[in-house]
Every structure is written in structure tokens, then in C-alpha cells.
C-alpha positions in Angstrom: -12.1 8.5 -15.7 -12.9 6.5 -12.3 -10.9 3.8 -13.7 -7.7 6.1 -14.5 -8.5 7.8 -10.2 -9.0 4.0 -9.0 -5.5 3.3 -11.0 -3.6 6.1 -10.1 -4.2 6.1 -6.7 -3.2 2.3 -6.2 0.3 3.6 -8.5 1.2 6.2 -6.4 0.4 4.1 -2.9 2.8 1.2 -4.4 5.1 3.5 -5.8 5.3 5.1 -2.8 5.9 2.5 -0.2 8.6 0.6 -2.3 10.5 3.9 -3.2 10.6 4.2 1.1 11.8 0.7 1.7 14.3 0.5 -1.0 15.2 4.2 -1.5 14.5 5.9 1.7 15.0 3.5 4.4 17.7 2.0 2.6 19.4 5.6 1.6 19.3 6.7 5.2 22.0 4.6 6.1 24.2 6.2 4.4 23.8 9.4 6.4 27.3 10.2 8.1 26.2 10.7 11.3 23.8 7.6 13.1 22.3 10.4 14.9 20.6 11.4 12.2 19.8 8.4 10.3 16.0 7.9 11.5 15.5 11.3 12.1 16.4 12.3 7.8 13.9 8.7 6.9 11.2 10.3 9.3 11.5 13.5 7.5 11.4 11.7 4.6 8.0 9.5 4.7 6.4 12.6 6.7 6.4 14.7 3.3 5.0 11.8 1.5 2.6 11.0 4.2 -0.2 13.4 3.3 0.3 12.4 -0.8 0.0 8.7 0.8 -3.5 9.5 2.4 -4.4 11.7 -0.6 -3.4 8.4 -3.0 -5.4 5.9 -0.9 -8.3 7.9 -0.4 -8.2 8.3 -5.1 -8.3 4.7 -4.9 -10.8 4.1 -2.5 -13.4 6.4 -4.0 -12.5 5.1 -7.2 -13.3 1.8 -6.1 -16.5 2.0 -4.9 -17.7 4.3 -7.8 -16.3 1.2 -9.8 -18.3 -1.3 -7.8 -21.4 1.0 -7.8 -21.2 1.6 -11.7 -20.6 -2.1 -12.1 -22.9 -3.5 -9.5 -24.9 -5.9 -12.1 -21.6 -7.2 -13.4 -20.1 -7.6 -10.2 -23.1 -9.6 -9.3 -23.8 -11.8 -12.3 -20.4 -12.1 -14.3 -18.2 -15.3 -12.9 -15.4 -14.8 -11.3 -16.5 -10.7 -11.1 -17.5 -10.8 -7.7 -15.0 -13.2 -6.5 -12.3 -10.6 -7.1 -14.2 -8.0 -5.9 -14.8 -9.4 -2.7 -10.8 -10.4 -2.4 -9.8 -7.2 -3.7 -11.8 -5.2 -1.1 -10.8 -7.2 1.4 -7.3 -6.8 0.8 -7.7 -3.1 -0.1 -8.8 -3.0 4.1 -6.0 -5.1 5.2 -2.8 -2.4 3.0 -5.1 0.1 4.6 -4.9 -1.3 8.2 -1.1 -1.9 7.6 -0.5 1.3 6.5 -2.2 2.8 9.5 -0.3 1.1 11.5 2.8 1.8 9.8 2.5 5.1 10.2 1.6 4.3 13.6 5.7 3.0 14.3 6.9 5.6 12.3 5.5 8.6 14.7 6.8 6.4 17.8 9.9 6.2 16.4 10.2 10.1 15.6 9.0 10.5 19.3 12.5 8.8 20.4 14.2 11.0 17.7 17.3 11.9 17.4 18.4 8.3 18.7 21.3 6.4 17.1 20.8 3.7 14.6 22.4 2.1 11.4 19.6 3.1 9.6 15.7 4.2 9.7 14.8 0.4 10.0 17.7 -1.1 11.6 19.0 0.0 15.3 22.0 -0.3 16.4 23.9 -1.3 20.0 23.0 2.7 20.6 19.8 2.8 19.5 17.3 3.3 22.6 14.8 -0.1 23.0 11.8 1.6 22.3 13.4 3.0 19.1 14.6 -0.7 18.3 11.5 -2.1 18.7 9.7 0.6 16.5 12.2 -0.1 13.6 11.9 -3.5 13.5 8.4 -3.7 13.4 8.9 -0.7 10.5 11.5 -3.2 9.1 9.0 -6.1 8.4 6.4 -3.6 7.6 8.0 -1.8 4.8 7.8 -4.7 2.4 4.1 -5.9 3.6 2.7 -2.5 1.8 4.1 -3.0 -1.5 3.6 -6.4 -1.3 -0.3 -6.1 -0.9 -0.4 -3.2 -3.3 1.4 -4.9 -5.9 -1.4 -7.9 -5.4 -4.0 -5.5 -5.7 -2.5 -4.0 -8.8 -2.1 -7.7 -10.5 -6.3 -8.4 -9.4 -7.0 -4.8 -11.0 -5.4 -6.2 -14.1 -7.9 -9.1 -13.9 -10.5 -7.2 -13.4 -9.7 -5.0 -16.7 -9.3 -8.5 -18.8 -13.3 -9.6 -17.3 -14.3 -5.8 -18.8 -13.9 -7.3 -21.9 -16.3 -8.1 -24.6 -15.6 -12.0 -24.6 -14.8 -12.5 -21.0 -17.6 -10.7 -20.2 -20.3 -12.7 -22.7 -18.5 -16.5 -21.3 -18.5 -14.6 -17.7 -22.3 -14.1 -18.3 -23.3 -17.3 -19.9 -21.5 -19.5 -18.1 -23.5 -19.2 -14.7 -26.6 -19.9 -17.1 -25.0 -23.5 -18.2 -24.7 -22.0 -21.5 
């Protein structure tokens, strides 16, 4: 069950952020008017926002029940604690980016309605603060799914040590044996 939160969450929080860069962001430029191209993307990721904290916040908990229910493993299987350690670490860092993120994206819906060619991209029209929100939103975009997605591929490690084999070499091995 804390595996499946832990799991979800991270799903839903890489899901998530790649649907808004490839489908959102890159939808809203479509949008007839430029007038209303960052102002439809900001509607956009502020519905998801509160499923976004709700997702991280799964993941989080079910991390550290994971660690804490795992604690011996962690600190005696090779390799266990290793990942843990990176894992965390880079659980913080998509956490701090997405923070941030979200940061842009209410300065940018501050200069709202504002011109651009799309939610990420301004245009010759688009105000300067506006610009500089989007391209920092631009750059952004891809840094969340790209640190989710590495946290999804060190969860899958961390499933393979859970098993019966790598966990007996994991064991033994510190023990020369």
C-alpha cells in the first residue's frame, strides 16, 4: 500500500508536468487570439496545481514511510542506501523546481492578459516582465519531468534490490561473503 501512494504520487507529478509542456504549453499556441494564449495555459496549470501539491505530498509521505519501514535495509543492503540518499536528494531538488515553477507561473498571470506566441514563448508584444517569466517557464517545463522521470527509473531500482536475490548478494556482499 505505501509502495502503490509512493508510486502514484511520483506518476501523477511526471504525468503531470509533461502533459503541461507538451500539451498545455504547446496547445496554447494555438489559441486564436495572442491575448489569450498565457492567460488559457495559466488557467490551465492552476486547476492542476492543487492535484500537483496533493501528488507530491502522496509521494513524499510515501517515501519516508518506505525509508522508515525499510530503515535496516536501507542501512545494511549495498547499493540500498546509495539510492536512497540520491533519490531523496533529487526528490528536494523537482521539489525546489517545482516551487519555483510555480513561482514564474503566478508572475506571469500577474502581467496577464499580455500578448505572446504561446504560454512559454513571448512575442515582439509580449511585456518584458512577461518575457522573462516565460522563458524561465520555457526551460523549466522540461527540468520537472526530466527529474521525475529519473526518480521513477531509481524507484525501479529500488523494486529490483526488494528482491529475494538482490537482497541476500546485497546483504552478503558487505560481509565479504
Amino acid at each position: 500500500m505505501i509502495r502503490s501512494m509512493h508510486d502514484l504520487g511520483l506518476a501523477a507529478w511526471f504525468g503531470g508536468s509533461l502533459f503541461g509542456a507538451v500539451g498545455l504549453n504547446g496547445a496554447s499556441a494555438a489559441v486564436s487570439n495572442p491575448v489569450d494564449r498565457v492567460t488559457v495555459a495559466n488557467a490551465g496549470w492552476a486547476r492542476w496545481a492543487p492535484v500537483n501539491a496533493a501528488a507530491i505530498g502522496v509521494h513524499a509521505i510515501g517515501g519516508i514511510a518506505l525509508i522508515a519501514a525499510n530503515k535496516g535495509r536501507v542501512a545494511a543492503q549495498k547499493g540500498t542506501r546509495g539510492n536512497t540518499i540520491v533519490k531523496g536528494a533529487l526528490t528536494l531538488v523537482a521539489m525546489g523546481v517545482t516551487a519555483y515553477s510555480g513561482t514564474q507561473g503566478a508572475r506571469l498571470g500577474k502581467e496577464s492578459p499580455t500578448p505572446a506566441a504561446s504560454g512559454v514563448d513571448p512575442n515582439s508584444a509580449t511585456s518584458p516582465e512577461a518575457a522573462s517569466a516565460q522563458k524561465q517557464l520555457k526551460l523549466l517545463q522540461w527540468s520537472i519531468p526530466a527529474l521525475t522521470g529519473i526518480l521513477l527509473v531509481l524507484g525501479a531500482q529500488q523494486g529490483e534490490q526488494q528482491k529475494p536475490t538482490e537482497m541476500k548478494k546485497g546483504l552478503l556482499s558487505p560481509l565479504g561473503l
